[in-house]
N, C-alpha and C positions, 0 to 999 in steps of 0.2 A: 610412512607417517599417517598415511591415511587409514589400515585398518590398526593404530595405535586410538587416533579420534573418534572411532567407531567403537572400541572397546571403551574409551572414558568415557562416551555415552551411553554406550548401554548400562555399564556399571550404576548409574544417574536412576536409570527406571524404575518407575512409581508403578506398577500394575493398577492403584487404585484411583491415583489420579488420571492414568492413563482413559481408564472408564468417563470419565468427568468432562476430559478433555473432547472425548468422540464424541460424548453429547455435545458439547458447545458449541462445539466446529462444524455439527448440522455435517456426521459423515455416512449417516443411514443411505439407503438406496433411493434414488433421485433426488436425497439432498444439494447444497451446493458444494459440500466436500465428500462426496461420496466415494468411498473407496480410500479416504486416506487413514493412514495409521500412523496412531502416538504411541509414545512410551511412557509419557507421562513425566516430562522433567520440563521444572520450569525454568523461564529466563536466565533468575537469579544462580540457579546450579549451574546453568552449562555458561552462562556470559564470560566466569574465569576460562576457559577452553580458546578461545578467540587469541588472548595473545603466548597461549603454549603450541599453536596450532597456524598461526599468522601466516610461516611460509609453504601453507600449501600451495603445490602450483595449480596454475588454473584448470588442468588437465585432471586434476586430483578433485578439485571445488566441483568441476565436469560432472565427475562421476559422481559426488556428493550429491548435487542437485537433483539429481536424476532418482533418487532412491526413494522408498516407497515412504518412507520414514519422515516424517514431518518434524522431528526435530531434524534431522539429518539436513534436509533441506533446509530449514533455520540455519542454522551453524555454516551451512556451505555460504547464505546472504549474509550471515555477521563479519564472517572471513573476507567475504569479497568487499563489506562496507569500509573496514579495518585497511583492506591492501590499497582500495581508494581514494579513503583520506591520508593514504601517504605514501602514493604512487606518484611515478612523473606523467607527465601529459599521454606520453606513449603510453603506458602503463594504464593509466585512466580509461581511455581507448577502449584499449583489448580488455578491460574490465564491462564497460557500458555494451562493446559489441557481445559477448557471453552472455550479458545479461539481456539484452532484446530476443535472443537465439535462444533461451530457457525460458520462455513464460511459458511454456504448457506444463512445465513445475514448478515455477512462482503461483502458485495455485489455492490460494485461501487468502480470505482478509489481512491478517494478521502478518504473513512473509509481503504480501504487497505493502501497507501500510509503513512497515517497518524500510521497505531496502528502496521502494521506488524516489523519495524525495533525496536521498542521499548517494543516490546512484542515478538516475536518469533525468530527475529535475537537476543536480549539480553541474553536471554533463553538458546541460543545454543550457544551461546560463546563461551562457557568454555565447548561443551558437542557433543559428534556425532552429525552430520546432515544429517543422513540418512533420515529423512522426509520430506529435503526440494528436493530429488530429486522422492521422491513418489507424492511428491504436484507437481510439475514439471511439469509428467507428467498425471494431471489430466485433465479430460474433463473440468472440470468447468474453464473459465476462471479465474477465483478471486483466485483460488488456487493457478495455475500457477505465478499468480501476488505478493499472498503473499509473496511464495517463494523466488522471486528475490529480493520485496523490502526487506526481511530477511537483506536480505546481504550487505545493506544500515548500517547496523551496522556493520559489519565485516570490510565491507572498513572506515570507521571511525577509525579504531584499525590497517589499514595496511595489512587488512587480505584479496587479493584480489583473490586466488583461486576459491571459491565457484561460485563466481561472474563471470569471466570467463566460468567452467566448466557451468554453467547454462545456460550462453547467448550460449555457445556451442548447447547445447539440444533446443534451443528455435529458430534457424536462418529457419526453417521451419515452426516456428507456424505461423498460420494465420490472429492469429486477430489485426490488430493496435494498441490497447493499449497493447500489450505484446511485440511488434517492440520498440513504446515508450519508456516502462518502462525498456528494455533491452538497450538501447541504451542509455539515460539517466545514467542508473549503470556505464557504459561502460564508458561515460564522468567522472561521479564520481571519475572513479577511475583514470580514466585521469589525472585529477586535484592532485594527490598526487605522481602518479607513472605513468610519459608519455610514458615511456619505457615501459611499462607495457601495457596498453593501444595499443601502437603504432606497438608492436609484436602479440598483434589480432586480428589487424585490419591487417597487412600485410598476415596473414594467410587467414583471415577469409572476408574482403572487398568484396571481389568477390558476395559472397554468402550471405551476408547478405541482408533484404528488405530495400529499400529506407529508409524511414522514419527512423527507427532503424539506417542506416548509418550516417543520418543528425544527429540524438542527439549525438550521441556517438562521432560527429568528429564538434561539434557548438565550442568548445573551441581551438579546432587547430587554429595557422596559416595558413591563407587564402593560401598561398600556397602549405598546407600540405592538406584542404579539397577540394580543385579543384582537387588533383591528386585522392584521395579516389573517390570521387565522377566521375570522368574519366571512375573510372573501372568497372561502372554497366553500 
């Protein structure tokens, strides 16, 4: 089943957007996706794939993940989101354990964004989250990033703690997509609880990096982001 999935993909390949795509994803040398390779297909082609391809086993997804191919890896996190929202508890499990065990190819904005709120924020729901403050504080960028978008679930549920204490630990990290993706939550939860939002930014404005201050304050009132933006 598995090099059947790998032929429907490859079939899929754009050579021109493939081009497009290795710019975007910032995969030159010492970028932040360096070394990875597209084929150039997007979402919308390969998304039908997911449920012709549903019962791969995890051992198959394994080896999926692992591939140099960045759709490839897409498709192995769609598959696993797929077996998760309709997996039993056990099942759930051995999906979230596979998936802490493959971040060193969960490895670009885009495959985090996508699998970590519907795989490791669902996961922890109901359950300690002491691991999203060990991922936190990992070297790896993609960790650090899981971890927040975790909590892209949690604030869907009203749950805006984690989310805070994170963007807390995170107003010194250095890299821009972690400014982003911290500042983006930030808005998130803006959008449900401004008060909430608006009492970490009052603390916390001063100190936070640029970029991280724009996401987090794009939904205010123009004259609630000139004042924010005043204070850097």
């Amino acid at each position: 089943m598995l090099k059947d999935l790998r032929s429907d993909l490859k079939r899929l390949a754009d050579p021109k957007k493939a081009k497009i795509l290795q710019r975007f994803f910032k995969t030159g040398p010492g970028d932040y996706g360096a070394g990875d390779v597209f084929w150039g297909i997007t979402s919308a082609k390969s998304r039908p794939l997911v449920c012709q391809y549903k019962d791969l086993s995890l051992t198959e997804i394994k080896q999926l993940l692992r591939s140099k191919i960045h759709e490839e890896r897409q498709m192995a996190l769609r598959i696993l989101m797929y077996q998760y929202e309709h997996g039993s508890l056990p099942e759930q499990e051995r999906i979230y354990r596979l998936y802490l065990k493959s971040t060193p190819y969960i490895n670009n904005w885009d495959l985090v964004d996508l699998s970590a709120p519907k795989i490791v924020g669902a996961y922890l729901f109901c359950k300690p989250r002491a691991i999203l403050y060990k991922l936190v504080r990992s070297n790896n960028l993609w960790e650090r990033r899981i971890a927040v978008l975790a909590t892209f679930y949690f604030i869907r549920y009203g749950q805006y703690a984690d989310t805070l204490k994170l963007a807390e630990l995170l107003l010194k990290d250095k890299h821009d997509l972690m400014h982003k993706a911290v500042g983006w939550m930030l808005r998130e939860v803006g959008k449900r609880s401004l008060k909430t939002e608006v009492v970490f930014l009052d603390k916390y404005a001063c100190q936070m990096p640029r970029t991280m201050l724009r996401y987090a304050i794009e939904k205010l009132p123009t004259r609630q982001r000139h004042y924010y933006l005043s204070l850097k």
